[in-house]
N, C-alpha and C positions, 0 to 999 in steps of 0.2 A: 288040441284045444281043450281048454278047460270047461268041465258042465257042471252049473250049480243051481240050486234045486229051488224052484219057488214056494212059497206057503200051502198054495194047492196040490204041489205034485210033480209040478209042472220040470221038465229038463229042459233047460237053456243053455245054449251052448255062448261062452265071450267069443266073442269075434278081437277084432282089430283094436289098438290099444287108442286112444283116443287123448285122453290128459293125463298126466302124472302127481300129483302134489303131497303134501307133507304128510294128510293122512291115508291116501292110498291112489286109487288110481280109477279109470272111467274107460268101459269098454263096450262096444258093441254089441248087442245080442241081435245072434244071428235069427234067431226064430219070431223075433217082432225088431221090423224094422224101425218102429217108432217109438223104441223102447234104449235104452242104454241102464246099464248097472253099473256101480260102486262098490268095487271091494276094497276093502280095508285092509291097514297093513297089521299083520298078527297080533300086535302090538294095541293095535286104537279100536278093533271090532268088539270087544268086551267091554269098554268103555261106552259105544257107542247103543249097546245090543235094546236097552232099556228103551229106552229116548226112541229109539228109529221104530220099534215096534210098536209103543204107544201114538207115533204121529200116524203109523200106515191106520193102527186101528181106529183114530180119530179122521181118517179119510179125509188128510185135508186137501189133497189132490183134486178132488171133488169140487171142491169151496174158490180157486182162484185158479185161473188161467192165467195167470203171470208169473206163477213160480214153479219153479221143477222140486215141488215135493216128490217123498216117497211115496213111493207105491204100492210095491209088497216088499216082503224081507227076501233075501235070496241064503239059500247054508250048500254045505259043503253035503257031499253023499253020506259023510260020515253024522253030518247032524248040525254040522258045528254053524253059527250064524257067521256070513262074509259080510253081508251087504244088504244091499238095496237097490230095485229097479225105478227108474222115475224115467220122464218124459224125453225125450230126446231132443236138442234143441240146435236145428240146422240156419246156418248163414248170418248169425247172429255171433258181433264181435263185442269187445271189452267197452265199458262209456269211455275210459280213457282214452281210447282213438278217436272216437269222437269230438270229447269237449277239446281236444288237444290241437292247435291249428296247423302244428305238423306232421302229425298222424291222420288227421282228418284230411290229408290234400290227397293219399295215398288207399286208406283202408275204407274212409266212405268220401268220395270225389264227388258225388254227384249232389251231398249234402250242403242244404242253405241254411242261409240264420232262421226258414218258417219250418225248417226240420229241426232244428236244436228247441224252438218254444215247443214241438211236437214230441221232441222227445225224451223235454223235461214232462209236460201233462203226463204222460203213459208212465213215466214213471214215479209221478204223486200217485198215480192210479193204481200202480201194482205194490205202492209201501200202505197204501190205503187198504188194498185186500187183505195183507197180510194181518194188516191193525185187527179187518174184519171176521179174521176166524180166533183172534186169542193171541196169536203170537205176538212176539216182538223178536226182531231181525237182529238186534244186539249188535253185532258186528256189521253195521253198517259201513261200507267201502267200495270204491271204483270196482274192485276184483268180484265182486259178488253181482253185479249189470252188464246184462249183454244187452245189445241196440243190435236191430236190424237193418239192414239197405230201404225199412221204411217205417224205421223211427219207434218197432214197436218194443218193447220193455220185457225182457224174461229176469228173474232175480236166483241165482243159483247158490248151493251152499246151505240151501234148506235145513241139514241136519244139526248147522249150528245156532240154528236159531232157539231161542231162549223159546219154551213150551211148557202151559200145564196143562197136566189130566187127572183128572179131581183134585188129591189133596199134594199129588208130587209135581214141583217144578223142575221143568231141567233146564238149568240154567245156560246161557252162552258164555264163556266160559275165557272170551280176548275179545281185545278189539284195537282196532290203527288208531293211536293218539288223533290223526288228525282231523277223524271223524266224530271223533268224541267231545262230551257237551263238557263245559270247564268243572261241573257239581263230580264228574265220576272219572277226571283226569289227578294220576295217583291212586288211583282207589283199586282194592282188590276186587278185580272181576268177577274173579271165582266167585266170590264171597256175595254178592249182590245181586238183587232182583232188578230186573231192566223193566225198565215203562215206556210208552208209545211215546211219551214227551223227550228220551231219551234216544231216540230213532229220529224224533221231528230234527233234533238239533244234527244230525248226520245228513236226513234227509238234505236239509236247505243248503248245505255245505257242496253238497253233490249235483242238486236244481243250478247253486252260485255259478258252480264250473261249467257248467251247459251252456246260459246264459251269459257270462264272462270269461270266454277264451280260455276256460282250463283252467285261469285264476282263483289260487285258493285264497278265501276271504277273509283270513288274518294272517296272510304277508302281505307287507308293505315297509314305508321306510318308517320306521320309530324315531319320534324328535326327541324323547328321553334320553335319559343316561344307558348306558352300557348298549348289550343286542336284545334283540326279540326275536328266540325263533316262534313257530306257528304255536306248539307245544304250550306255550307262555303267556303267548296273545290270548291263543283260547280261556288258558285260565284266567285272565286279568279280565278279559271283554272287549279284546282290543281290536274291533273288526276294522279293518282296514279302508274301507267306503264309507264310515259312517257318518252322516254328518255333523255330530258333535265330535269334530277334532279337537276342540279345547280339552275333552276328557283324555277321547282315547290316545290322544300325542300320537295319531299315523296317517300316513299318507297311504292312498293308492301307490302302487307301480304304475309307470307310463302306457300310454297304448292301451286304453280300454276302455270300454263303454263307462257313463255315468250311472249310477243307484238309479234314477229315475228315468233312463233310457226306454225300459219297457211298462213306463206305469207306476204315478207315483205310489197307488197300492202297491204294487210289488216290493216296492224302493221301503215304503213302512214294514212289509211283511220282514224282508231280510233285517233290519234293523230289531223288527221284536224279537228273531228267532236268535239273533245273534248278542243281546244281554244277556248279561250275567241275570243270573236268576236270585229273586230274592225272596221273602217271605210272604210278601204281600202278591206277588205276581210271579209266576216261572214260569207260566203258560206258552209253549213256542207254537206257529200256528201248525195243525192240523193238516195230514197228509190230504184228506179230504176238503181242508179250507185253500191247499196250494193249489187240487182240483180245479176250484172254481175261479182260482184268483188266474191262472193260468189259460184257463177255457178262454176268459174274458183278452186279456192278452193276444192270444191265437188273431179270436174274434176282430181284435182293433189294430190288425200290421195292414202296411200297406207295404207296395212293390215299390224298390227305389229304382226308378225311369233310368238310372247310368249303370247300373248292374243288377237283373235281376234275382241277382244271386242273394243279395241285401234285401232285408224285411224292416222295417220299425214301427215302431208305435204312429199311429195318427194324428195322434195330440202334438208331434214332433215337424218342424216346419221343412229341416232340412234330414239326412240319411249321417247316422253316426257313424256308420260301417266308410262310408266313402270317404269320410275328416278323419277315422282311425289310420286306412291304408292311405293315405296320402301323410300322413306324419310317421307311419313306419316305414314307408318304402317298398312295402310287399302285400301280397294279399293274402286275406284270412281266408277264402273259398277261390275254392276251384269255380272261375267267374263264370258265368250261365248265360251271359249275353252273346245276342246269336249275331256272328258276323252277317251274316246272309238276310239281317231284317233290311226291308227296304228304304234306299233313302229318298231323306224329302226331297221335295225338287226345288232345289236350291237358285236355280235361273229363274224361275217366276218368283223368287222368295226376293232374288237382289233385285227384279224389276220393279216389287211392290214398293223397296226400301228407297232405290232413287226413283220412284213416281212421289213420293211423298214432297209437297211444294212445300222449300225454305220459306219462315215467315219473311216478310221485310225489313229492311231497318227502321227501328223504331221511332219515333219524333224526339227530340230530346225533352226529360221526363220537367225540365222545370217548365217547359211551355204547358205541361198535363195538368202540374199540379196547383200553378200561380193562379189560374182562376179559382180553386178548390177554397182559396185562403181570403179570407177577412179578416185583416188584421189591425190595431190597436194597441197603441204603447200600454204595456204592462203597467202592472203596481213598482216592480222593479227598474221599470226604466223610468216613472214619475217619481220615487224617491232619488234614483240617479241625479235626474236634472232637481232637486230640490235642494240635493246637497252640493250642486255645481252653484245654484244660485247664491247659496247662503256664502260658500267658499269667494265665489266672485266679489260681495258686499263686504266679506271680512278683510278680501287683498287690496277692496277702490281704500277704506276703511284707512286699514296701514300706510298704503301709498301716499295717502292723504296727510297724514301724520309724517309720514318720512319726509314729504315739502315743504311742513311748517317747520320741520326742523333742520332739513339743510336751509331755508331762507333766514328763517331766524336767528338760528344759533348758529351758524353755518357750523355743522358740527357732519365728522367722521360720518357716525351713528345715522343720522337721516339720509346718508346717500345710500348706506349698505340697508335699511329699511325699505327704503324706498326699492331698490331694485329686486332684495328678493321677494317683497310682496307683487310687485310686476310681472317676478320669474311664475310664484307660485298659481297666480292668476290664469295665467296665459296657460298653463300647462292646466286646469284644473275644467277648462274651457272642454279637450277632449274626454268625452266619453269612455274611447275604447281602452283605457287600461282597466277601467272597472268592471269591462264583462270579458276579457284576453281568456279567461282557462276556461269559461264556459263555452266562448263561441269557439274555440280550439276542437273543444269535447263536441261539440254539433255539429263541426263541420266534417270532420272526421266519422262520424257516424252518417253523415248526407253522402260523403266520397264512396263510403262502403255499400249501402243501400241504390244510391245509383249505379254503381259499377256494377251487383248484382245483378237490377232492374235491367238494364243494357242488354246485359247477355241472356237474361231469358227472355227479353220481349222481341230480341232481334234475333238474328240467325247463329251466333254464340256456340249457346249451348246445345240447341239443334246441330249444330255440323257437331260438334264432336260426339253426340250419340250416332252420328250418320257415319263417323268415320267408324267409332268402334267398331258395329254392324259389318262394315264393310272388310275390316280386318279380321274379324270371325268370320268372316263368310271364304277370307284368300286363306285361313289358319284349315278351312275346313277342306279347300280342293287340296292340299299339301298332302293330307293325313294317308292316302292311298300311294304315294311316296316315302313317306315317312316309316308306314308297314312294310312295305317293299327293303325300305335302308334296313329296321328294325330286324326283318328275318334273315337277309343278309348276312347281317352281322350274328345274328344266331348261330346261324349255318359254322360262321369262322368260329365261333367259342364252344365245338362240340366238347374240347377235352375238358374242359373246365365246367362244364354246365354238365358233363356225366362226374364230374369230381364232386361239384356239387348234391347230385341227386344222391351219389354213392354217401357222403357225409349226412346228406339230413333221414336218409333210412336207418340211420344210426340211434337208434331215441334215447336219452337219458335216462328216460322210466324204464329201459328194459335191463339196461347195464349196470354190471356189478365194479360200482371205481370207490376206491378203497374211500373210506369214513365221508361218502355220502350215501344218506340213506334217504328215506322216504321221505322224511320233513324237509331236507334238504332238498331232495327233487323238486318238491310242490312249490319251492320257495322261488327254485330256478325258473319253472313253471312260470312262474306268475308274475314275474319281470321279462317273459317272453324268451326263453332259453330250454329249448326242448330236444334241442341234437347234438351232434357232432358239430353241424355246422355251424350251428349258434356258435359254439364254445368258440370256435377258430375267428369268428367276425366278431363279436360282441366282449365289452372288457367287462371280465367277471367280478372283477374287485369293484364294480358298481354295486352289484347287488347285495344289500346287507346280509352280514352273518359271511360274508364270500373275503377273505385276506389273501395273500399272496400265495400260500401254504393250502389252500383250499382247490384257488384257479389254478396252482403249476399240477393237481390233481385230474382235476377234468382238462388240461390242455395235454399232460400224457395218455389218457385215453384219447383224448380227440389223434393225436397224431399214431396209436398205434391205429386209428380205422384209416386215417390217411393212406397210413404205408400199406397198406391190406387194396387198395384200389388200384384197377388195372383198364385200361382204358382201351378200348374196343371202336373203331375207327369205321367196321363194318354199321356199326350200329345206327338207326336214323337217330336225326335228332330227335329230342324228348318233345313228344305231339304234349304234352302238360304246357312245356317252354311255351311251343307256337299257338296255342291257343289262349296263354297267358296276355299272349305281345296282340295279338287279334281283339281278344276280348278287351287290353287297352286300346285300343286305337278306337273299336266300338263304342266303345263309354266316353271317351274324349268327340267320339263323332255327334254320340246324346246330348251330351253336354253342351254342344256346338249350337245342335240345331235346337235343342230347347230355348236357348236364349237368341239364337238367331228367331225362331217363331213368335219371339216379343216384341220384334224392331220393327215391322209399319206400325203395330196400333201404339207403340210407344214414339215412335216419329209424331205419330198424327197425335198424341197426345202432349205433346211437346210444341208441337205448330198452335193446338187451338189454348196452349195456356201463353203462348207468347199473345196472340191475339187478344185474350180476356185481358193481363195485362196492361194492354194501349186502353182496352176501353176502360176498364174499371181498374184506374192502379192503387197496390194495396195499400191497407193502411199505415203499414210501418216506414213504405216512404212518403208518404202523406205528411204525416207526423214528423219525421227525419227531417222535410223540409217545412214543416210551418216552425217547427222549433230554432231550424238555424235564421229563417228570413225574421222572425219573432227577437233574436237576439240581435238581428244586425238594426231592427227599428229602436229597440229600448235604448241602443248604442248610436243612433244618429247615422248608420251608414247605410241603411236600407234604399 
């Protein structure tokens, strides 16, 4: 075993090797268990010697409990400087298991949507500490946050964080495109001072995916010309939920909460953090302002009654999470509804339902309304009849004339005068061609309005909410058959549902398939495409940026983890499956009985508006009939 020597003196011995990465590696020290060291690889500890000395002597260790600063330096016997000791940080995994919904069903299971708002807060809280001793984190990314089994936030990688001590910065030195703000994308790293406003823009990008399924918040579909990858968007400003789509020309991907989901504060915060920065304004909000915007959040979820594994906002009428998984087909959380809650008691619920007395049938509504009316020939039915009269006197008029001149003259002319001033007369006598499209249009609005009236003042529309009621009530005794069919059938598709689990432990983020990289993951990401399985179920030439050349990539990795599956007959089936198929039947059973619990006071609400109804009918058929019996008087037929 290797022993390497602390600042004080001290001999520590590495223990067991722990992580490996690009610039060295993370071991156990035997002689403090709640310690772990970093030694460097011969190559990067000269590099590092300045920088890690200056943080241990600024003790920023001291200053936040959310990050695994350094601690002390640790050197070789010979002198030489390896490393550094910093905190050790147990049962704590990457964020990307978490915001990820196919990593999250597997590395934290027990996590809900009120652990993702908790475990976006802890981590505005621990980018706020860092803000609060000096630093800035620079390399802001998934790989630098671990999350615990209870949401709380450690930030690791400490030594690349951009530091001053007095007049030397030491700067950070890289950073992942896709957490970077669009002012410092192209730009040499090396070369540049990082500010907290430059972390804000990482931060929110990191909070986005917590809160939106993993989804990163500039892929989406571009209505422009050519592609847009993330890289692009960033630079342009082209957040993908924002609501000026006229600018940014993008859509969301399918399958995800709305901006305003958790708070239309929130919904503005991500919209300020995510412009383009410009002279007059660049301000992104404050790791300490996501604090408060997120406490308050927390503060305003309620439990969704069909799964309590679903959290939202209060301001919100119905549960997002339950209209996401019913349009994908699947679930985002491992569901938290307890089979074993108790049910209502559904026999006194259908006694309440048929004790409820059907109204009776109604009187019919023209006997209601004919006393209501006092009626009176209009202005338009006395010019009617004034132009009937005038008409009358101009055809006695003619006719008159047509027999002085068939007697006299006996002429053609006074017979054809004579008859069609008789024709025109007689016909001039009826009213009703002069009000035909009006009383058409009233009567047709009286057909409508009593046909309505009918059915709710009588028994109508009461039976068919009584039938509903009743069919939810036979939809609800089935359901404990239905679970029975449902695990049945589990039971028969063990090889297929281990084929399954074996393909979505497969992540896309962990694998190396040839020319897709990180932007490309995050993109897959965020059109809901996180495994092997995805790739095999889902057509990848949907998702932009994705060609035929792209998807026969991820479908050759997807089939070589195929071929790598071997299927084990001993094995039970997956208790994930059977609690999957429980926990639905559960929520179909909430579901049931929550609207089943509205059918007497909704009967009986339905009975006493038929009643009100007969006594008081409203005024729209009031109206509907004084207007048609109003047109049949001005018309002579009343």
């Amino acid at each position: 075993m290797t022993t390497v020597i602390s600042s004080d003196g001290r001999r520590l011995t590495l223990g067991n090797l722990i992580a490996r990465g690009g610039e060295g590696a993370v071991h156990h020290v035997l002689e403090s268990p709640d310690l772990v060291a970093k030694i460097y690889l011969r190559g990067k500890a000269g590099e590092r010697r300045e920088k890690v000395e200056a943080m241990v002597a600024a003790r920023l260790h001291m200053n936040s409990s959310f990050v695994a600063f350094p601690i002390d330096t640790v050197k070789s016997e010979r002198g030489e400087f390896l490393g550094f000791t910093m905190k050790k940080v147990n049962g704590f995994k990457s964020v990307h298991d978490l915001y990820g919904p196919a990593s999250r069903k597997t590395e934290f299971p027990t996590a809900d949507a009120k652990f993702l708002v908790r475990a976006a807060l802890n981590l505005a809280c621990a980018i706020a500490s860092v803000h609060a001793t000096g630093c800035v984190i620079g390399d802001i990314n998934h790989s630098g946050v671990l999350v615990s089994d209870k949401a709380l936030v450690t930030l690791i990688d400490s030594d690349s964080f951009q530091f001053r001590s007095r007049s030397q910065v030491y700067r950070c030195l890289v950073g992942v495109p896709e957490y970077t703000p669009p002012e410092l994308q192209g730009v040499s790293l090396d070369r540049t001072d990082r500010m907290p406003n430059h972390d804000n823009f990482g931060l929110a990008v990191l909070l986005f995916q917590l809160l939106f399924l993993g989804r990163h918040p500039f892929a989406g579909r571009y209505r422009g010309k050519g592609d847009m990858d993330i890289r692009k968007a960033i630079g342009e400003g082209r957040f993908a939920y924002s609501g000026r789509r006229a600018e940014t020309l993008m859509e969301p991907p399918p399958y995800v909460p709305m901006l305003d989901d958790y708070g239309t504060e929130l919904g503005r915060a991500f919209e300020t953090a995510f412009r383009l920065p410009t002279q007059s304004s660049n301000g992104r909000p404050l790791a300490s302002e996501w604090v408060k915007l997120l406490t308050s959040v927390q503060s305003n979820l309620k439990t969704c009654a069909s799964d309590t594994a679903h959290s939202y906002s209060a301001s919100l009428s119905t549960c997002p999470w339950c209209s996401i998984e019913r349009s994908m087909g699947r679930s985002l959380f491992v569901a938290q509804y307890s089979p074993s809650a108790p049910f209502m008691d559904i026999g006194k619920l259908l006694n309440a339902i048929r004790g409820v007395p059907a109204p009776p049938s109604p009187p019919e509504p023209e006997k209601l309304v004919e006393p209501l009316l006092s009626l009176t020939v209009s202005n338009d039915g006395h010019q009617a009849r004034s132009a009937r009269t005038i008409t009358v006197l101009a055809g006695v008029a003619a006719m008159a004339i047509g027999l002085y001149l068939m007697t006299a003259v006996h002429g053609f002319w006074g017979v054809a005068l004579m008859a069609g001033a008789g024709f025109m007369t007689l016909r001039s006598l009826d009213l009703e061609p002069m009000f035909a499209a009006e009383h058409a249009s009233a009567k047709s609005v009286w057909d409508t309005q009593r046909k309505e009236w009918i059915a709710r003042a009588g028994s109508a529309t009461f039976e068919v909410s009584k039938t509903h009621y009743l069919r939810l009530a036979a939809t609800h005794a089935e359901l404990p058959v239905q679970e029975q069919a449902k695990l049945k059938a589990l039971e028969q598709k063990k090889r297929q549902l281990q084929m399954q689990k074996h393909m979505e432990s497969h992540l896309i983020e962990r694998a190396k398939i040839p020319r897709i990289g990180a932007g490309r993951k995050a993109t897959l990401a965020s059109f809901g495409i996180e495994d092997a399985w995805d790739v095999m179920q889902r057509p990848i030439t949907n998702v932009p940026g994705f060609g035929p050349s792209l998807a026969a990539e991820l479908m050759t990795w997807a089939r070589s983890v195929e071929r790598k599956f071997v299927f084990n007959n001993s094995v039970p089936t997956d208790p994930q499956a059977i609690q999957q198929i429980k926990s639905e039947i559960g929520r179909k059973r909430a579901e049931l009985e929550k609207e089943l619990g509205r059918g007497p006071d909704e009967l009986r609400r339905l009975a006493d508006e038929a009643r009100a109804l007969v006594t008081s009918p409203p005024q729209e058929l009031v109206e509907a009939y004084r207007r048609l019996k109003q047109i049949q008087l001005d018309m002579g037929t009343a």
